[in-house]
PAVEXTOR-640932 format. One record per atom (N, C-alpha, C, O, CB): residue in one letter; x, y, z. Coordinates in steps of 0.05 Angstrom, whole numbers, plus 5000, padded with zeros to 4 digits. Glycine has a CB too. Example, Ala and Ser with C-alpha at 12.3 -4.5 7.8 and 13.67 -1.06 7.14 Angstrom:
residues 2
A526448865156
A524649105156
A526449345156
A528549345169
A522649115181
S525749555142
S527349795143
S525850015157
S526850235161
S528249885114
***
This chain:
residues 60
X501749765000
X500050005000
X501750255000
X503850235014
X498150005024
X501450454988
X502650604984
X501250905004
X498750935007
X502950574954
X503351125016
X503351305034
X500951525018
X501051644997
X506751425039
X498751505037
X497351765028
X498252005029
X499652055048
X495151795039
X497852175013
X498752535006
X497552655029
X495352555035
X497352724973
X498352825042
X496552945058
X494853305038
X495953445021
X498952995091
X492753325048
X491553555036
X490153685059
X489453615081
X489653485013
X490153895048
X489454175057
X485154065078
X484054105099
X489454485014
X484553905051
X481153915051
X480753655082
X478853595096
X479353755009
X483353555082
X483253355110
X483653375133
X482653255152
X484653175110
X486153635134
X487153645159
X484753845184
X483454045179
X490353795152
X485053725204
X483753895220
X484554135227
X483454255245
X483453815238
X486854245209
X487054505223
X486054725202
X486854955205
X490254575234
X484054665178
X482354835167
X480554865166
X478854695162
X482354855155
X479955135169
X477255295175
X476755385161
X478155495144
X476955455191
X473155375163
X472055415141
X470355785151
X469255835172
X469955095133
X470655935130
X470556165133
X468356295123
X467756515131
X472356245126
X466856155101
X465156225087
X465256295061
X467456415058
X464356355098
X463656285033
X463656355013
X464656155002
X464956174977
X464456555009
X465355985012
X467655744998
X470355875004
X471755844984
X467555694960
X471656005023
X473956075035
X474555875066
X472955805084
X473556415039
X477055825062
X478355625084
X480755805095
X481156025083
X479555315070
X482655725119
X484155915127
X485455645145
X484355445153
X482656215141
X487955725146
X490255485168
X489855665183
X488555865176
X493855395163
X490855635210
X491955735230
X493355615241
X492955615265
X490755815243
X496055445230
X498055165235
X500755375234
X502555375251
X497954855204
X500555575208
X503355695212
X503155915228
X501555965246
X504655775188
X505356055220
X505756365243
X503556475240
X503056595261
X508156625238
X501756515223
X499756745225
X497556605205
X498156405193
X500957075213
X495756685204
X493056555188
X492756545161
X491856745151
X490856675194
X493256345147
X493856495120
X491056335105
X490056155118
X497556425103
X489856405078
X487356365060
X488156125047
X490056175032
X486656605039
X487255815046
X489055565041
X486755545003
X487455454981
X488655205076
X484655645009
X482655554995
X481355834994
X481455995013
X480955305008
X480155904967
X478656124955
X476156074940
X476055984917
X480256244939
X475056124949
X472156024930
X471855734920
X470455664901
X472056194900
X473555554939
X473455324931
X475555224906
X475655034892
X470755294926
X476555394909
X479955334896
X481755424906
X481855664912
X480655434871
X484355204912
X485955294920
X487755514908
X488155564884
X486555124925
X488955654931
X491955844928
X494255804933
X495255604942
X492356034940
X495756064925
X498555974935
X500055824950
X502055684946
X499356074941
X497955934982
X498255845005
X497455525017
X498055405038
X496956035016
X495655434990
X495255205004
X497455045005
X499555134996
X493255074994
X497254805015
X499254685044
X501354805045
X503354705035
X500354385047
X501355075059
X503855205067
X505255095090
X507155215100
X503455485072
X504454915097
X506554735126
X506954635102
X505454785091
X505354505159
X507754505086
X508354275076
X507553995078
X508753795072
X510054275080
X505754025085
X504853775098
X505653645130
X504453465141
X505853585080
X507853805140
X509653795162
X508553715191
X508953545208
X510854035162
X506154075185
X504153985212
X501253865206
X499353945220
X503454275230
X500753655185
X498653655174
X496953425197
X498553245204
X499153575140
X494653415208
X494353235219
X491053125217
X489253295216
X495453295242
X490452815217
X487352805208
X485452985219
X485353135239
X486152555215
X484052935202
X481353105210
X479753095238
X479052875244
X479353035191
X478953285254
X478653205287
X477753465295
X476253615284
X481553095305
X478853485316
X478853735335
X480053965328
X482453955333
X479953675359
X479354155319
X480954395312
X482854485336
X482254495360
X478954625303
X484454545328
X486554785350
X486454945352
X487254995374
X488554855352
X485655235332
X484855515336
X482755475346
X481455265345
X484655715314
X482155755363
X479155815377
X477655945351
X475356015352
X479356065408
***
């Protein structure tokens, strides 16, 4: 079996903001991972590094 990719749409540390906008709050500051339901620049700006299943969020 081969290592699943980690993505932006799994990890629990994205929030959903509205309009079809998502937001990390994993790196130094909050950055927009998802835009209208397409990703940006920013998406997986950890690298996958701090990516972790889907669960309990960590920002308030």
């Amino acid at each position: 079996m081969g290592k699943r990719m980690a993505i932006c749409e799994f990890c629990k540390n994205l929030i959903e903001v509205g309009d079809g906008d998502f937001i990390c709050c994993e790196c130094e500051e909050p950055v927009v991972v998802i835009s209208k339901f397409v990703s940006t620049n920013d998406y997986l700006k950890c690298g996958s590094r701090k990516y972790r299943k889907a669960g309990v969020r960590k920002c308030p």
